[in-house]
Every structure is written in C-alpha cells, then in structure tokens.
N, C-alpha and C positions, 0 to 999 in steps of 0.2 A: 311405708308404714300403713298398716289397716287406720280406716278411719274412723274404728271405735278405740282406737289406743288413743289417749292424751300427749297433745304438746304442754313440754313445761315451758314456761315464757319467763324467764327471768329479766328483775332491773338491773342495771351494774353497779351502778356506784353504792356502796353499804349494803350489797345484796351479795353480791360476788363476791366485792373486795368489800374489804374492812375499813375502807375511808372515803373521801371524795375527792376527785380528780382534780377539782376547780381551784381550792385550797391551795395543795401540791404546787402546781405550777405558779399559781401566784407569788407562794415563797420562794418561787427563785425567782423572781424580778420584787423582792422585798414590796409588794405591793397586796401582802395579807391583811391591812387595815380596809386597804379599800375595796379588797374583794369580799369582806365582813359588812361593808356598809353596801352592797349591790346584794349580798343576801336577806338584810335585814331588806331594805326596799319591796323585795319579794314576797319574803314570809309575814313582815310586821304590816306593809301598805298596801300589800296585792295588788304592787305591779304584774301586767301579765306574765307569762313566763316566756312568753321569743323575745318582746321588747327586752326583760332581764339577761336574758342567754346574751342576745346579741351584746348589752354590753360589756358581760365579760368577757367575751371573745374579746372585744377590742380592748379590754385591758390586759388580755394575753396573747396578744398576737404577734407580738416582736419577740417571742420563744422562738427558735429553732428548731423545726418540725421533728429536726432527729433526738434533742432534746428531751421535747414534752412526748414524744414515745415512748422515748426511756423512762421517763417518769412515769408514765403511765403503767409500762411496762413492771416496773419493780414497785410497783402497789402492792401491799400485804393480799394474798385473797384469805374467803375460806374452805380451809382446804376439803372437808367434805361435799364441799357444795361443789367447787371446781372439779374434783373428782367424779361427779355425778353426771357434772357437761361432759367430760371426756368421756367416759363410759356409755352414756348417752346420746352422741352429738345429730344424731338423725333425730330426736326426740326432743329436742330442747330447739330454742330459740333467746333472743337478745335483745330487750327493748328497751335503748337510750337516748337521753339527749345529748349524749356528748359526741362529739368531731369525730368522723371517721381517718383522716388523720392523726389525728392524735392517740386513739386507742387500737390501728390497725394493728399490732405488733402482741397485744396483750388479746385481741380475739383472734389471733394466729393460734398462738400458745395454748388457748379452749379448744381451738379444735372448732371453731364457731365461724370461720368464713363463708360469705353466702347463706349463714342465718343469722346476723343480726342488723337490725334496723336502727338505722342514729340519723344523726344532723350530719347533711353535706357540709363542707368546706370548700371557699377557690382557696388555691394556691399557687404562687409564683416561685419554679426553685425548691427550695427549703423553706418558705417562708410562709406566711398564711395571711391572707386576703384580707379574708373575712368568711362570713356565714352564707354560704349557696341557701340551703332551707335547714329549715329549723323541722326537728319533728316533733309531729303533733301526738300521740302515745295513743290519748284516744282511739284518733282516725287509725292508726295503724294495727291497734287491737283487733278495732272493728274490721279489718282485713283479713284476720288470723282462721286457718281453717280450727271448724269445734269438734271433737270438744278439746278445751285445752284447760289445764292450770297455770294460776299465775302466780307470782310472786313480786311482792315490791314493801318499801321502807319509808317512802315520803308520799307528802299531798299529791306531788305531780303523777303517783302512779294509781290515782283514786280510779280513772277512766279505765287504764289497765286492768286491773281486778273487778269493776262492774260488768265490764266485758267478758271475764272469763268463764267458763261454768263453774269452777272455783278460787276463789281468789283468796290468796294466803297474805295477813299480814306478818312481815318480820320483822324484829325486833332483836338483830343481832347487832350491829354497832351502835345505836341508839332506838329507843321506845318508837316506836309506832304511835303516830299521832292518833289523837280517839278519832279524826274526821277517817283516815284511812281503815282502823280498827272496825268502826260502822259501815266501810264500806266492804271489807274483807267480811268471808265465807270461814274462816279459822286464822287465829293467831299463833305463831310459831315466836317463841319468848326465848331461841339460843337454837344456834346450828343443829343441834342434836333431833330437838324437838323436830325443825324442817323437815331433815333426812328422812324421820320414822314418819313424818305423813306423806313426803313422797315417797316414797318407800313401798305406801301402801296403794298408793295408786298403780307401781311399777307391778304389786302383784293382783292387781284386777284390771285386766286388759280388755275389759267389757262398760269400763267407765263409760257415762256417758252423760257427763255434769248432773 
C-alpha cells in the first residue's frame, strides 16, 4: 500500500457489529445483572477500564472458548461496513479490547487476520485463564502508520480518533457521546452516512490527514 493511501482503523463492538460482545456472553451464564453493574462502575464512577476489563473477564471465563466464539461469531454486523473490510482488507485495520480468543472466528470471517489488535488471553484447553494484557487503544493508535482514518462509538476510543488524521464519530447502534463527538474530526449519524465519507477517502488516494 502507497503511504499516502489511508488505513481505515475500525472499533468492533457497535462499529462492526450491531451490539456488544460482553452482554452476549453474560446472558449465557444469566449473569446480565451483574455484567450491567461492572459497566455502570465504569461509565458512572470511572473505574479505569483494565481494572473494569479484567473484571469481566473473570465473570466470563467459565464460558467455553468454543462457545463464546460462536457467540461472537454470529453477532449481527453491518453489513456495508463488513463489506468494506472485505473489499478492503490490506487497507483497514482492527482496534479492540476484546479477547482474541473469543473473537478469533469472527476476524477470520473479515478477512482481518494479522490486522487486528485486541487483549491477549491464557488459556488452558478450552478454557480461559484470564487476561495476558489488556490493550491499551491509545498506545496502539500511536503505533499505527499515517495517515489513517478512524472510526469508533464509545469513550474508550477517544484516544483512537485523536490519534488519527481523521477520526470519525459513529453513531450507528447507539449516539456517540458529546466527549467522543468533541474529540471526532466528523460524525457519521447511520451506516450510510459512514460509507459515503469513506468512500470519499477511497476516491482521493492523495489524502494525507
């Protein structure tokens, strides 16, 4: 890839797919109360967010690796966006905090092996540990060769989009917080909207944030 063509750097969860991964899996171990009150902790008290990570992992870790793949796996996406990683997979990129166990199966399916960055996992078997490292979104932006665009849907991908030379808010399964919207370079208010601004990056190959 010329290195005045942009990487697009997508988030996953409500960026990709149409919901969040953490949820999902809780409701199969009927422990969706308590994985409501580890997200309030989060967004209402600003716990940091490895300390929060790590403890939902440990209240999903007696899932079954093959399980919570499949779960992961048959997440709604949307479909113009996933169609954009396919079409584009040397030009795109992946930046998540979720288990790469856990979503190995659904970044197969993108066409995204080898470019997406998440949280390690040990595991035993079929079974899951715990959390090897957590990733940090920031630091790994700040890794990303430029210029790139970005794209993300919650606080944790504020660092993501500062880092980018454009950074897109989305607001495809729920609103885009104002903190993320102040930190985004354009908001995109429905898939459609997305497409036609990457779109227009795909036909100026001279971008250069």
């Amino acid at each position: 890839m010329a290195q005045d063509q942009p990487l697009f750097v997508f988030d996953l969860d409500s960026t990709i797919t149409q919901c969040e991964l953490l949820p999902l899996l809780a409701r199969e171990i009927s422990a969706g109360a308590q994985m409501e009150a580890l997200t309030e902790r989060a967004m209402g008290q600003g716990e940091p967010f490895e300390q929060n990570f790590r403890a939902r992992v440990e209240l999903l870790k007696d899932i079954p690796l093959p399980r919570a793949r499949r779960i992961a796996a048959s997440m709604p996406l949307f479909p113009k966006i996933a169609d954009f990683i396919r079409r584009n997979p040397d030009r795109c990129r992946i930046l998540t905090g979720n288990l790469d166990v856990w979503i190995e199966e659904l970044i197969r399916d993108l066409d995204m092996r080898g470019r997406c960055l998440c949280s390690r996992a040990a595991v035993s078997g079929d079974r899951l540990l715990g959390v090897e490292r957590v990733l940090d979104k920031g630091e790994a932006a700040r890794s990303l060769p430029h210029p790139f665009v970005a794209v993300g849907d919650g606080d944790n991908d504020i660092e993501l989009l500062r880092a980018a030379d454009f950074g897109v808010a989305f607001s495809g399964a729920r609103s885009a917080s104002p903190a993320l919207q102040a930190a985004a370079d354009g908001l995109a208010q429905s898939e459609e909207a997305l497409m036609k601004l990457l779109s227009g990056f795909l036909r100026d190959p001279d971008f250069a944030g």
